[in-house]
One Martini backbone bead per residue (centre of mass of N, CA, C, O) as a GRO file, in nm:
protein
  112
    1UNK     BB    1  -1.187   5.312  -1.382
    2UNK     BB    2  -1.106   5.023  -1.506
    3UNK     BB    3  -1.267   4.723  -1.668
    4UNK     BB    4  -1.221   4.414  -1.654
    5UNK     BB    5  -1.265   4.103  -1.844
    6UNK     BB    6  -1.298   3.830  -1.708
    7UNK     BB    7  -1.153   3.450  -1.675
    8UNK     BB    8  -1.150   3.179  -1.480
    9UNK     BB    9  -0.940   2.872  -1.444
   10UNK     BB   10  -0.948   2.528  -1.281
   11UNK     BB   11  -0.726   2.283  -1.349
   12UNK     BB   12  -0.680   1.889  -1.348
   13UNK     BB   13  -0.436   1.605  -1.343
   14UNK     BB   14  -0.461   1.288  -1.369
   15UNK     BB   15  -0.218   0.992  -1.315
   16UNK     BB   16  -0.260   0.624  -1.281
   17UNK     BB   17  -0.033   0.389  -1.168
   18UNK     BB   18  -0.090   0.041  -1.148
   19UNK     BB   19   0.159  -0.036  -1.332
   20UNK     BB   20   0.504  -0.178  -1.406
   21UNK     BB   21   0.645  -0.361  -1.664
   22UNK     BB   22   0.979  -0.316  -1.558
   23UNK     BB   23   0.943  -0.503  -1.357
   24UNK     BB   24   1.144  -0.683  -1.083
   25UNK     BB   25   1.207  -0.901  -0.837
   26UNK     BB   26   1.400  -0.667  -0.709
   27UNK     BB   27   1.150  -0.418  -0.791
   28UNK     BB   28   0.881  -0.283  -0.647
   29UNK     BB   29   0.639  -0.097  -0.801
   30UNK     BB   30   0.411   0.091  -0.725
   31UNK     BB   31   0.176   0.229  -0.677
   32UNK     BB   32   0.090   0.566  -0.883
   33UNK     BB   33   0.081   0.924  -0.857
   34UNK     BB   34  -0.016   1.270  -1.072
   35UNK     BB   35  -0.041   1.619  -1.031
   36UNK     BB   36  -0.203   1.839  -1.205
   37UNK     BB   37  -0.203   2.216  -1.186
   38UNK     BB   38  -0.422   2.497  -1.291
   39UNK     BB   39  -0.439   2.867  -1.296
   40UNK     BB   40  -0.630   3.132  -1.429
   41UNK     BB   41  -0.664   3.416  -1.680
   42UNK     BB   42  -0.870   3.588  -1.887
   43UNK     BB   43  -0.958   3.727  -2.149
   44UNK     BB   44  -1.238   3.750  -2.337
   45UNK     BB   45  -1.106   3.830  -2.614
   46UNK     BB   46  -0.794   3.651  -2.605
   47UNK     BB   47  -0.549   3.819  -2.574
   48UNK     BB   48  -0.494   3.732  -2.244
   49UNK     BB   49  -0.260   3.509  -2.038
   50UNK     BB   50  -0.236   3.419  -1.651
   51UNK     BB   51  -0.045   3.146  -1.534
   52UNK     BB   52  -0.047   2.865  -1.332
   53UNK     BB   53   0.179   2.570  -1.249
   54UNK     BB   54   0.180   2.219  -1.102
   55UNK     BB   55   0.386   1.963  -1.116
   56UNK     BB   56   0.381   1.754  -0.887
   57UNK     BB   57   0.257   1.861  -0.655
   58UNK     BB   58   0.299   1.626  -0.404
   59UNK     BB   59   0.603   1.512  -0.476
   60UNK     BB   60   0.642   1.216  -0.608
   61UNK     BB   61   0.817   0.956  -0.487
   62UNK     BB   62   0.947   0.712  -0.759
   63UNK     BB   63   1.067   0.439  -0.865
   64UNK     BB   64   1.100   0.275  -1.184
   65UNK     BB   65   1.445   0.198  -1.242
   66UNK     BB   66   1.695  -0.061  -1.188
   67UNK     BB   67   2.056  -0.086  -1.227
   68UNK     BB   68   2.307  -0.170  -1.282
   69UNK     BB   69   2.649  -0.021  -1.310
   70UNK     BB   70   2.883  -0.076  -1.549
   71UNK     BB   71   3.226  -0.059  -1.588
   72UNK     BB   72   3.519   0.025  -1.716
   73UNK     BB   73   3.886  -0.053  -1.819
   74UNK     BB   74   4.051   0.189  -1.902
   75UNK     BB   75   4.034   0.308  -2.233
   76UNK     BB   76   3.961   0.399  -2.548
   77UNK     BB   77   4.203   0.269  -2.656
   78UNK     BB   78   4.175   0.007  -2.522
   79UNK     BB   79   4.027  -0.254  -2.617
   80UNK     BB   80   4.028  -0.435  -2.461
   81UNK     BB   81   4.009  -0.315  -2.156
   82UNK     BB   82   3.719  -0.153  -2.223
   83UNK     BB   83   3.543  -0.452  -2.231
   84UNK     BB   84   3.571  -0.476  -1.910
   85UNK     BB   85   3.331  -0.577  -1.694
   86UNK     BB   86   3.217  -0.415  -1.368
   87UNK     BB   87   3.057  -0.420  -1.046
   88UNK     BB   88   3.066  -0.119  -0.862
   89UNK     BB   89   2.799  -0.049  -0.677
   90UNK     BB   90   2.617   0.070  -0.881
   91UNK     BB   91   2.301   0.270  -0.941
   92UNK     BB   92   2.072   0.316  -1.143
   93UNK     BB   93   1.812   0.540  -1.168
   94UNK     BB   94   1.428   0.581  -1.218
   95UNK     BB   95   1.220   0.867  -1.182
   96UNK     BB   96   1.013   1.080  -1.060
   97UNK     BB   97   0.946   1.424  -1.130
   98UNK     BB   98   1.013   1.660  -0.988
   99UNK     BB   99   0.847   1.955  -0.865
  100UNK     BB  100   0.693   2.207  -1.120
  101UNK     BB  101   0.684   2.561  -1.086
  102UNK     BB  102   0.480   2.829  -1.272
  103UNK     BB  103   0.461   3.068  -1.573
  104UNK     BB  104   0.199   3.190  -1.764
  105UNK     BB  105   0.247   3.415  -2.040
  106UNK     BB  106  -0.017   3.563  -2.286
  107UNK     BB  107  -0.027   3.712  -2.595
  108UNK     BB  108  -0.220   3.858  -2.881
  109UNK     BB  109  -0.088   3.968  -3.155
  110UNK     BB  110  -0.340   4.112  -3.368
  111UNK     BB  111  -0.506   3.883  -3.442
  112UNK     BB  112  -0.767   3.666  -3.326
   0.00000   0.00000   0.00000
């Protein structure tokens, strides 16, 4: 049986928003956290290494910035016509990125 030389590792990144500079009286954006966590092996002489991480471990949802979204009438060729906005009661909105988990494998061909 053959005996394979291994280093595991496990490191994790906090992100701390203490506050969004976006933010408006109509919109309160909250402290929020995002944590990455990563997990791997790698061989001792760096041939090769595989790796597991989850970005947004613990699935953070919050919201970033919030704005009315005003539509247009008419088409593109009415020049009148599609200058004319109006509030059509739709919100875009940009929030923090759902959870991410994957997995790297990397080899390493040839000189190291």
């Amino acid at each position: 049986m053959e005996h394979f030389d291994v280093d595991g590792f496990v490191r994790g990144l906090l992100t701390y928003y203490p506050q969004n500079n976006r933010q408006t009286p109509a919109l309160v954006i909250n402290n929020y956290s995002l944590v990455n966590l990563y997990a791997g092996v790698r061989s001792q002489d760096g041939a090769w290494e595989f790796s597991l991480f989850a970005k947004n471990a613990f699935n953070a949802n919050q919201v970033l910035d919030q704005a009315a979204s005003p539509i247009s009438l008419g088409s593109t060729q009415a020049v009148f016509a599609s200058q004319i906005p109006l509030n059509a009661g739709y919100v875009q909105s940009v929030s923090t990125r759902e959870r991410e988990v994957g997995v790297n494998v990397r080899y390493a061909f040839g000189s190291r």
